[in-house]
N, C-alpha and C positions, 0 to 999 in steps of 0.2 A: 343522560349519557347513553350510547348507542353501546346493546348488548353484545358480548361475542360471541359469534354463532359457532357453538362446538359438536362438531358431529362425532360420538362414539361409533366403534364397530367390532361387533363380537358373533361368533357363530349362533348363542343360541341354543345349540342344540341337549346340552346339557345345564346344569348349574353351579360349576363346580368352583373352585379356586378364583378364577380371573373373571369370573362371571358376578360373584357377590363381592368383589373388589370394586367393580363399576356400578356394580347395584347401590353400593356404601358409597359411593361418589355420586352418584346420583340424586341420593333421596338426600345428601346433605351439604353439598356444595352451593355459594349463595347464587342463588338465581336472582339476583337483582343486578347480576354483575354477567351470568353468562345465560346463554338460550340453548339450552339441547336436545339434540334428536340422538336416536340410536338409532343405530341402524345393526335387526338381527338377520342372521342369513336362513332362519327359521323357528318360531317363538314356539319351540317346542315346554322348555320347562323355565322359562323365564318370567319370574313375578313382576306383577305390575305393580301392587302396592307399594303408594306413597310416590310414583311418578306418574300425578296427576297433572305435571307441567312439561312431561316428557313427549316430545315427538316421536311415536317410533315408526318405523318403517322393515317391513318383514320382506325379503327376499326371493321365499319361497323356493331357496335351491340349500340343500347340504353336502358339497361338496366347496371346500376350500377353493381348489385351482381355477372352480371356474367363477365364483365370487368377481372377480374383477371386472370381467363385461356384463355386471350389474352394477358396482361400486361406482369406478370411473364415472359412466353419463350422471350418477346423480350428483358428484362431486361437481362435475362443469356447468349443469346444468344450476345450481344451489349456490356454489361459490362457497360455501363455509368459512369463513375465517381460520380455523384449525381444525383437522380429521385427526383421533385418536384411536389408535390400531392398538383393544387390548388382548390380541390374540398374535403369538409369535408370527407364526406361517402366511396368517392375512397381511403381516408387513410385511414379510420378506417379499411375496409376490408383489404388494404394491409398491418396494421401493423404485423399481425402475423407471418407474411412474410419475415420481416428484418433481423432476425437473421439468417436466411440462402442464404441471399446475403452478404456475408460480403464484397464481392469489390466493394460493392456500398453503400454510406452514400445518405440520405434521409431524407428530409425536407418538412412537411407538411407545408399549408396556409389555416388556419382553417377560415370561411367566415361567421360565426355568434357566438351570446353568446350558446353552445351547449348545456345546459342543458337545455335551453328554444327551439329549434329548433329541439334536435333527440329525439323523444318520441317513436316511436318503438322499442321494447324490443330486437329481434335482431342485432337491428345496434349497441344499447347500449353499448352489450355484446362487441364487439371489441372492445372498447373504454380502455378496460383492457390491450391491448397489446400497447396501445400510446407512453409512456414511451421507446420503442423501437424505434422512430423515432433519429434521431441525434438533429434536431431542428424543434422546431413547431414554426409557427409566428402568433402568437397573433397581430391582428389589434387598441385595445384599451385595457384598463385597465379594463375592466369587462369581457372582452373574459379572460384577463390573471389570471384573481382572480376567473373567474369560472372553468377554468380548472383546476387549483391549489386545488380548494376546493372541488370542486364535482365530479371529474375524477380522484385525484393524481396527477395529473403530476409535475416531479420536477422541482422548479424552473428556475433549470440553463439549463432545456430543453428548457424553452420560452424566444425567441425574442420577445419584442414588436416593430412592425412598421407596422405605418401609414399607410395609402394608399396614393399614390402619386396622383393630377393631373396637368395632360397634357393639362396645358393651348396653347399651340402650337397647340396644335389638337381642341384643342376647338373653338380656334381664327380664324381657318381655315373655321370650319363647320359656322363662323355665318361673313365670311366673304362677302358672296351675300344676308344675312340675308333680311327679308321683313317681317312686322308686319302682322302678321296671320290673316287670313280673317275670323277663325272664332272669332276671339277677338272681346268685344265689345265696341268702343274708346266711347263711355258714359258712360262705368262701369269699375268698377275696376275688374280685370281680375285676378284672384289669380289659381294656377297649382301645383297638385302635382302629381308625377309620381311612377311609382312601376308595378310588378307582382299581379296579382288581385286576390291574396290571402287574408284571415285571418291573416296572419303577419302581411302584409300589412297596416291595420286597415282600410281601408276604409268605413267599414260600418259604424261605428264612424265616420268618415268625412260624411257620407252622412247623418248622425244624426243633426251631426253639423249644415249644412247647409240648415237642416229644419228651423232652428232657423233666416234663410238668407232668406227666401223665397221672403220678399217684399223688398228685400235691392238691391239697385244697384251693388250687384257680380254676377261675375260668377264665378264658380270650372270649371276647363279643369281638367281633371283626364287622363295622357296616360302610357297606358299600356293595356298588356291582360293577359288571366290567367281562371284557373278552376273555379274562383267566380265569371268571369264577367255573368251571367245569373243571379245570385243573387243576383248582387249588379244592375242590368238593373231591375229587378222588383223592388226591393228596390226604384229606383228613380221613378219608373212607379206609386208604390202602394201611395207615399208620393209625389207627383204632381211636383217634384224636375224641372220644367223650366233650373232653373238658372245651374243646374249641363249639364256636355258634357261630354260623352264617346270619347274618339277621339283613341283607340287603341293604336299599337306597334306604333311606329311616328322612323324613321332614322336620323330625328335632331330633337332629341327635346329641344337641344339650342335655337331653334329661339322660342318656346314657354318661355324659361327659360330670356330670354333677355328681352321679351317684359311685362313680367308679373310684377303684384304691387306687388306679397307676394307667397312664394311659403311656402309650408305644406307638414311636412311631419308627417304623422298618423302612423307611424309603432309601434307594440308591443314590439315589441326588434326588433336589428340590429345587425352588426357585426364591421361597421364602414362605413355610408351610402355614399355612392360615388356620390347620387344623391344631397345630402344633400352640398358634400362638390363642386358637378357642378352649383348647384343654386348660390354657393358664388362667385364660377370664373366667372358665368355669369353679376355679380352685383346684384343679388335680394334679397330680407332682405327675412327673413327665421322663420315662427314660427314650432316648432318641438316637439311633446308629450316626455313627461318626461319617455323614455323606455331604456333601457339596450341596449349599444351597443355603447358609443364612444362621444352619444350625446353634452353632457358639454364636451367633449375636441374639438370640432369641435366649437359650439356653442359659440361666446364670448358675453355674455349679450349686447344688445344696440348697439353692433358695429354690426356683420354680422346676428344678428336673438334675438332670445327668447325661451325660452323654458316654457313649463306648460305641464299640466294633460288634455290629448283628454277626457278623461272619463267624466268629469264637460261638458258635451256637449254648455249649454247655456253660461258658463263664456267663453269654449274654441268660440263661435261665437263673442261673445262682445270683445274678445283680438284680434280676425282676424279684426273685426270695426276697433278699437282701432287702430291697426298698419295699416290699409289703409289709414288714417286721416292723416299719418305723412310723411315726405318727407326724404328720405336716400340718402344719398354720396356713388355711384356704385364703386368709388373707393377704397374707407377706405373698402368697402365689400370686395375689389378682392383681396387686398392686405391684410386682415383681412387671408384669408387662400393659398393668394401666396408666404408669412412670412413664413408661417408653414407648407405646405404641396404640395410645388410644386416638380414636378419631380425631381428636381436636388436634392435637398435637399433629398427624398425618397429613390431615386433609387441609392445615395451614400452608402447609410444602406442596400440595396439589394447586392450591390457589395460587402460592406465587407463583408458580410452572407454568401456567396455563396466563398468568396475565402477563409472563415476561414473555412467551414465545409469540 
């Protein structure tokens, strides 16, 4: 049986979110059945391990807009059977584009709620040509009801699925695991991760944690990002002790293992991966009541809680509140390895990819 030739395409440039989604599709979908190449727009931090059967193809340009008079020719010139765009903005530009490749079918992996995330008027503007995609996959139900509502797009264009994880790979990274030396075993040690953005919300956690100042926590915050100088004065200007910058971290499972409560401060999402790695880890989970998957992830009292970041002093008194209590690491991992492990995920990737 003649393989389908799928071509991925992602920027690259970071590794973040939509990046170790195609990485987890990658090293585990059956290649007996499909051929694939990626295509990055710069193989800045993107792992090779374990796509020993992967094609890839590097760009060598970082900038989104102009990606396409690189894209395009390889697309005509290859023919792919299907091109999978898991980068919002690389599909929005390439939609216009669809209807003059017709021997290639094309499946976008949209990676937030979009009308809270594209706010520039030119990216907007493609958003009009969507509807030319074969299948878009919506990650939760407020990706799929924002698309539907504020873009058009017809219903029977969106897949909804999940994000898969890769507890095998997880289990791996915290397999020589060792409790962090910057933890502090007389406090409770609470960790939340992200991109040091404005999405992100952290400055809302650092508001928070004003409220923390004489309380035996700490925040580990890892991550980096365009706001880390504002969010480092932020803790400079309000005397934040108890907060740690600890940057981009290569495992930050062994913080998510060893932590009482992990937080996650985001505005909206798309369907947080980190959200659903803090529950593979075993750590109970408070999470702001934001767009993006949240309550499907979230099952009250078993793997986390959900509230309002914005209430800064109730959101400190709820982080109290859940450090006083003692959780089953179990009932947590299996809380989201019921609903959202790879087998289960990446069975819904395979029929999508063989029906389109």
């Amino acid at each position: 049986m003649k393989k389908k030739k799928i071509y991925f395409i992602l920027p690259g440039l970071t590794f973040g979110g939509a990046e170790r989604i195609i990485y987890t599709l990658l090293r585990n979908l059956n290649s007996d059945f499909f051929d694939f190449t990626l295509i990055l727009f710069k193989n800045i931090d993107f792992p090779t391990e374990g796509l020993d059967n992967v094609n890839i193809i590097e760009l060598n340009i970082e900038r989104i807009r102009f990606s396409i008079f690189k894209i395009l020719p390889i697309i005509l010139k290859d023919k792919p059977d299907l091109i999978f765009s898991g980068w919002g903005e690389i599909s929005a530009f390439l939609s216009p584009f669809i209807p003059l490749l017709k021997k290639t079918k094309f499946i976008s992996r949209e990676t937030n709620v979009v009308s809270k995330h594209v706010t520039r008027k030119e990216i907007k503007f493609f958003y009009k040509f969507y509807n030319n995609y074969h299948k878009i996959i919506a990650q939760s139900d407020d990706m799929r009801v924002d698309l539907i509502k504020n873009f058009r797009i017809k219903e029977t264009k969106i897949s909804k699925i999940n994000n898969p994880v890769d507890f095998d790979f997880i289990e791996s990274k915290l397999s020589n695991s060792v409790y962090p030396k910057s933890f502090s075993s007389d406090k409770k040690n609470v960790v939340a991760i992200g991109n040091l953005s404005s999405r992100k919300g952290f400055d809302n956690l650092l508001k928070v944690f004003s409220y923390l100042k004489n309380k035996d926590v700490v925040l580990h915050i890892l991550g980096d990002g365009r706001d880390k100088e504002l969010l480092h004065q932020m803790k400079k200007d309000w005397a934040l002790d108890n907060v740690i910058f600890h940057g981009k971290q290569s495992n930050p499972y062994e913080f998510l293992k060893y932590a009482d409560l992990f937080v996650l401060s985001s505005r909206y999402e798309g369907f947080p991966n980190v959200l659903l790695e803090a529950g593979a880890c075993g750590v109970y989970a408070l999470a702001n009541n934001c767009p993006g998957g949240i309550n499907e992830i979230v099952q009250q009292g078993i793997n986390g809680e959900v509230t309002n970041i914005e209430a800064h002093e109730q959101f400190a008194a709820k982080i109290m509140e859940l450090l006083s209590q003692k959780y089953d690491k179990v009932v947590i991992k299996n809380s989201i390895r019921s609903r959202f492990s790879k087998d289960i995920i990446l069975k819904k990737y395979e029929d999508l990819l063989e029906q389109v």
